[in-house]
C-alpha positions in Angstrom: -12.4 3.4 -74.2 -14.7 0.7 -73.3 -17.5 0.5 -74.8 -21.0 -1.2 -74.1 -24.8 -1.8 -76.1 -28.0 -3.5 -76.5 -26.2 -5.5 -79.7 -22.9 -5.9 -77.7 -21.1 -6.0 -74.3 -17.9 -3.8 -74.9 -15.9 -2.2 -76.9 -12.8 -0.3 -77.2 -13.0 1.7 -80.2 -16.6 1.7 -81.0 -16.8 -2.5 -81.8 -18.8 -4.5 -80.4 -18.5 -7.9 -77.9 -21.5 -9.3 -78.4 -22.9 -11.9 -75.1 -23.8 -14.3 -77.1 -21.7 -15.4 -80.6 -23.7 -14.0 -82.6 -21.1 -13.1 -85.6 -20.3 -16.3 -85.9 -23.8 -16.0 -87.8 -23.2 -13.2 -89.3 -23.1 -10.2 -86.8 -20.7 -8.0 -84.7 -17.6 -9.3 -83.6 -15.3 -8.7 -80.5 -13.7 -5.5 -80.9 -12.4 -2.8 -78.1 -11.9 0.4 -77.9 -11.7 1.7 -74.2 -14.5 0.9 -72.1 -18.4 1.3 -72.5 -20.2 -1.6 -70.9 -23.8 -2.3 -72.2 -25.7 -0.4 -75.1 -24.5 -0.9 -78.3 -21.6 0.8 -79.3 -21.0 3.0 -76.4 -20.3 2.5 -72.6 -20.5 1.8 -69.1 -21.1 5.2 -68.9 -19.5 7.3 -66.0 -19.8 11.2 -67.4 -19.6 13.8 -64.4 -20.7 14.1 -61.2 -22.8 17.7 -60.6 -20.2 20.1 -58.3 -21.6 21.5 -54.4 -23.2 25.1 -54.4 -21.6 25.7 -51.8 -17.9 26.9 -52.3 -18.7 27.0 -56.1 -16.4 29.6 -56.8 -13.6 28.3 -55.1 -14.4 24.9 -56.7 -14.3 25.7 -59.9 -10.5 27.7 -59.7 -10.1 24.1 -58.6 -11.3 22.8 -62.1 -9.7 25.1 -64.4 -6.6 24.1 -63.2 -7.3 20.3 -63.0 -5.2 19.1 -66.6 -3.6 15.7 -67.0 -3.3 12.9 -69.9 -4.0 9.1 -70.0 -2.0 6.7 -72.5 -3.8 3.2 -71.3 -3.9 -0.4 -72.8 -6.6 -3.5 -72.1 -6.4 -7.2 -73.1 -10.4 -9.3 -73.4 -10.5 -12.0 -72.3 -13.5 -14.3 -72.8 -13.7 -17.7 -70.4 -10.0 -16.2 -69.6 -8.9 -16.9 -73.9 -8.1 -13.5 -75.1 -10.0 -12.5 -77.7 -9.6 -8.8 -78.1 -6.8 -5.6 -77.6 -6.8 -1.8 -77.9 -5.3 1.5 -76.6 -6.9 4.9 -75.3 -5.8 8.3 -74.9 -7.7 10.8 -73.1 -6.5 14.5 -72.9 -7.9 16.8 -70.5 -7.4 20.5 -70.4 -8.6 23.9 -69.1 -11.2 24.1 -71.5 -11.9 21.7 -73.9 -10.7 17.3 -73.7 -10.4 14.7 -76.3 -10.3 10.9 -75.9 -9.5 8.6 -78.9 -9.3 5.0 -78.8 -8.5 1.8 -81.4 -8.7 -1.8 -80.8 -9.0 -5.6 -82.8 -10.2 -8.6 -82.4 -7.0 -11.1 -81.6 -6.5 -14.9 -81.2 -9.3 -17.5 -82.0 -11.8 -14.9 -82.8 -9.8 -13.4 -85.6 -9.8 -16.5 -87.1 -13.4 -16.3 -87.7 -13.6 -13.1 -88.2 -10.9 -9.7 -88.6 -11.8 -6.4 -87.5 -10.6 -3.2 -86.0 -12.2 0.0 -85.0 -11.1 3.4 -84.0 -13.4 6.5 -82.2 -13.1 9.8 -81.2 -15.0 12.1 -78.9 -13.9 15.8 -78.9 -15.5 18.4 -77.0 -15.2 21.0 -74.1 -14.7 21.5 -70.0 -17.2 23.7 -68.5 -17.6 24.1 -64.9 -15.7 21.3 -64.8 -18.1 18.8 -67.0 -17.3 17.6 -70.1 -19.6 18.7 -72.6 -19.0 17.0 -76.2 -19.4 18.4 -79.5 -18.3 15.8 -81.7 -18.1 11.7 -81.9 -16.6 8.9 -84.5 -16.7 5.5 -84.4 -15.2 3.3 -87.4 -15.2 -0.1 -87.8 -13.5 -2.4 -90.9 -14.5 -5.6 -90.9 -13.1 -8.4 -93.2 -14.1 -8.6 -97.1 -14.1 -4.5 -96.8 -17.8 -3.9 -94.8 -17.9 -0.8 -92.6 -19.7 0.5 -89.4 -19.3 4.4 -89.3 -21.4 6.2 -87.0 -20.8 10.3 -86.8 -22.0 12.8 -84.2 -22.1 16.8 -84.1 -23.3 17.9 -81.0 -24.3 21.2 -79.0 -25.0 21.6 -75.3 -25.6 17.9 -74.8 -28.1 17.9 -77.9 -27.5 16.4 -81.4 -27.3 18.6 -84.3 -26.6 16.5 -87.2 -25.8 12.8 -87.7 -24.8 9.6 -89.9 -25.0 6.0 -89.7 -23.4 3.8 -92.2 -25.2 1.4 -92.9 -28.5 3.1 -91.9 -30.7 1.6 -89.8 -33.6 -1.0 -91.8 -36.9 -0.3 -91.1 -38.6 -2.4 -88.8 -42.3 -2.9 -87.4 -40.9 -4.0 -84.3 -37.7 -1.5 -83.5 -39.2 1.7 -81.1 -38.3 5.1 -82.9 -36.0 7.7 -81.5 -37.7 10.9 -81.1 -36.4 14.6 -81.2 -36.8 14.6 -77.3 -34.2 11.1 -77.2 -31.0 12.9 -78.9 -31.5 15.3 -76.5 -29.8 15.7 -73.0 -27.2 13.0 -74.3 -23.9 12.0 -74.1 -22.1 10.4 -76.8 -20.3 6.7 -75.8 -16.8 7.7 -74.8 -17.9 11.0 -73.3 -20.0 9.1 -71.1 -17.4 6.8 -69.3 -15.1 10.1 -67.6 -16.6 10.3 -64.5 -15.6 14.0 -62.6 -16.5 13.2 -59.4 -17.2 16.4 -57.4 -15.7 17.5 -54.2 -11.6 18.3 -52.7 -11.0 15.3 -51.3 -10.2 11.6 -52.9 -12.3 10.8 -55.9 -12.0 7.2 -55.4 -15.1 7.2 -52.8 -18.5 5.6 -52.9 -19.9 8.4 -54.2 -18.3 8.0 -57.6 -21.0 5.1 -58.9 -24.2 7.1 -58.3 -24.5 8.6 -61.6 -26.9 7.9 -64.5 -25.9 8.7 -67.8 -28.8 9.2 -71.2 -26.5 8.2 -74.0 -26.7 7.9 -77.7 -24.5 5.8 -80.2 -26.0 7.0 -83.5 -28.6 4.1 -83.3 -29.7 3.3 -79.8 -30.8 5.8 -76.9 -30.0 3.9 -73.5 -29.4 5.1 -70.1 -26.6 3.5 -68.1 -26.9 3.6 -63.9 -24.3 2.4 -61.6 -24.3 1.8 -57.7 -21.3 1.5 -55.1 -20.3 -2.0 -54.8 -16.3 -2.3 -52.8 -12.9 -0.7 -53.1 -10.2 -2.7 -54.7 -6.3 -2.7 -55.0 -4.8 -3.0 -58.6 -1.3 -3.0 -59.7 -0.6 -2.7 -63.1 1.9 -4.2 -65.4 2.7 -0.4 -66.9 1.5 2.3 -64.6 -1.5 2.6 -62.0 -1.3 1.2 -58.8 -3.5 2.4 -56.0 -7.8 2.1 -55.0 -10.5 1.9 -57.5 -13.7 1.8 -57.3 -15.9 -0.8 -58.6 -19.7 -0.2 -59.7 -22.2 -2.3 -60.2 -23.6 -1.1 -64.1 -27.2 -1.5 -65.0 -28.6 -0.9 -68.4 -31.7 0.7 -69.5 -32.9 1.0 -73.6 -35.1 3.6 -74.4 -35.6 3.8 -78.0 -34.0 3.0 -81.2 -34.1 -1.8 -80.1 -36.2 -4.3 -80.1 -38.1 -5.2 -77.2 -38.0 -9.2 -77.8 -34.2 -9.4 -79.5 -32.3 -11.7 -76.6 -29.6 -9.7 -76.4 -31.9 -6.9 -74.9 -33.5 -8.7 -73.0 -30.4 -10.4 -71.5 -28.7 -6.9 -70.8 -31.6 -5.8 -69.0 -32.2 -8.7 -66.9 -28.2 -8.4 -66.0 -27.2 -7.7 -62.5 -23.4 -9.1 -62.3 -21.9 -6.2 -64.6 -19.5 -4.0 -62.9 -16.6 -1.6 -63.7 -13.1 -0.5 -62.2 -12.7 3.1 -62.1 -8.9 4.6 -61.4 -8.1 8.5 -61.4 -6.6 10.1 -64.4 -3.6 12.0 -62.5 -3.7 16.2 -62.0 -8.1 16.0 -62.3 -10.9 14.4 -60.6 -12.1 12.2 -63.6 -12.0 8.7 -63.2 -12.5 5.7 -66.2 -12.4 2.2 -66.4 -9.5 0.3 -65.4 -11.5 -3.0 -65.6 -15.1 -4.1 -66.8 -16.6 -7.3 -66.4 -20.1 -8.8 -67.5 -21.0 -12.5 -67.6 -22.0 -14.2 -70.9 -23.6 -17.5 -71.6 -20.2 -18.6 -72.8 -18.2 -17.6 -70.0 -16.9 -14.0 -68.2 -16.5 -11.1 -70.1 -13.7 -8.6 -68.8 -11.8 -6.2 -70.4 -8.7 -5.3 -68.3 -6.1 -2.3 -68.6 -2.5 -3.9 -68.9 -1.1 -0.7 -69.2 -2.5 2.8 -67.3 0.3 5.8 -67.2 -1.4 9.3 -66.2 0.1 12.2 -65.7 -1.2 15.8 -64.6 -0.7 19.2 -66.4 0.0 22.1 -65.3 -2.4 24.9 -66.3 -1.7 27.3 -69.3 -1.3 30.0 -67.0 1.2 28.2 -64.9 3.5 27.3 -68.1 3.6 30.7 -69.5 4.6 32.2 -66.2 7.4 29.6 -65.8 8.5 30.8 -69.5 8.5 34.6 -68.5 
């Protein structure tokens, strides 16, 4: 899914679209993996909304049997020349969900530089939240250099994880403590946004979330606010309301204060994302994210968005009997 960071604006599989060019000098190129808009390697973050006390019991017979599947694909654009493509599955069962993602730079930017990335968040449903326990994201650039970053996780606290490369010691960077890893989401967990409630997710209500994330490097938190309603219709699936969010992003540890691209994120109030439904539950992801850049618009746009729903385990086996 889409992806975002303090070192780059999207990404799709775990890379990076950094708002300013900076791989032309050597850094992180354009790369998507479904959506994540604004801290490093992970995402516009939309994890889930907290359910009502009230009615909790009859809510959550509600969740268990909330199931369905997304097969989705987005285009990036940059000043409208595409520069970027990738695919995402998300799975969403009973008990536990998966969502795995790939993408590669395309077009003029491959020319300067080739790469693709792939990442993976696995992880369970309780009381109708996802709750991960484990996170990949991979990404081979040309002349065979890798970004691997790898997450176990417990109860929304890391227990064990690797960067490759590691992180280089700097005067400047502010550490991550034991208290930032924990209380997390991983990127792609944090942009499926349950919204809680019976009646239509796509309401207002579905942008006031903030999200603590990790990527492996950089502890951010990512808020969002109600901005409109929208109509889409897509070339291969979804038609029907989103919602659109404004996105505001927050480092906490593991940047640098004075690096630009910080300090541009932070000062950023133009971000927004599209969420649409994910058929047979009440979690909704990015159909569309945008952010502006000194070089023109950013947007990463789903060309094709085919959901289905599920029927619960229990259901199936009875219609087997």
């Amino acid at each position: 899914m889409l992806q975002a960071g303090p070192r780059g604006i999207a990404s799709l599989s775990g890379a990076a679209v950094e708002p300013f060019p900076r791989r032309l000098k050597g850094n992180r190129p354009f790369v998507f993996v479904p959506p994540q808009p604004l801290a490093r390697r992970a995402g516009c973050a939309f994890a889930v909304a907290v359910g009502v006390v009230v009615g909790a019991a009859a809510d959550s017979a509600r969740v268990a049997a909330a199931q369905g599947r997304l097969d989705a694909e987005y285009v990036v654009t940059l000043a409208g020349i595409p520069i970027g493509r990738g695919n995402w599955a998300v799975e969403i069962a009973e008990d536990q969900f998966s969502a795995s993602a790939s993408g590669a730079t395309t077009g003029l930017l491959q020319f300067f530089t080739g790469a693709h990335g792939t990442s993976v968040s696995r992880g369970t449903v309780s009381g109708g939240q996802m709750v991960p326990t484990s996170y990949v994201a991979t990404i081979n650039y040309d002349r065979g250099r890798v970004d691997d970053v790898r997450m176990a996780l417990s109860g929304g606290n890391v227990k064990d994880y690797s960067v490759e490369p590691p992180v280089k010691p700097n005067p400047a960077l502010v550490p991550v403590s034991d208290g930032d890893r924990r209380g997390v989401l991983d990127p792609m967990t944090s942009v499926l946004d349950r919204v809680a409630g019976t009646g239509d997710p796509i309401m207002p209500e579905a942008c006031n979330r903030r999200i603590s994330v990790f990527d492996g490097r950089v502890r951010y938190d990512l808020q969002s606010e109600f901005k409109r309603i929208e109509a889409v219709k897509t070339d291969r699936g979804y038609e029907g309301p989103v919602v659109v969010c404004a996105v505001y992003f927050q480092p906490i540890s593991g940047y640098v204060p004075e690096r630009p691209a910080i300090k541009y994120l932070v000062a950023l109030r133009d971000a927004e994302v599209w969420l649409a439904p994910i058929s047979g539950t009440r979690v909704l992801v990015p159909y569309r994210f945008s952010i502006p850049t000194p070089i023109g618009l950013g947007v990463l746009q789903a060309t094709q968005f085919v959901s289905a729903a599920r029927p619960p385990r229990s259901t199936a086996a009875a219609k087997t009997q």
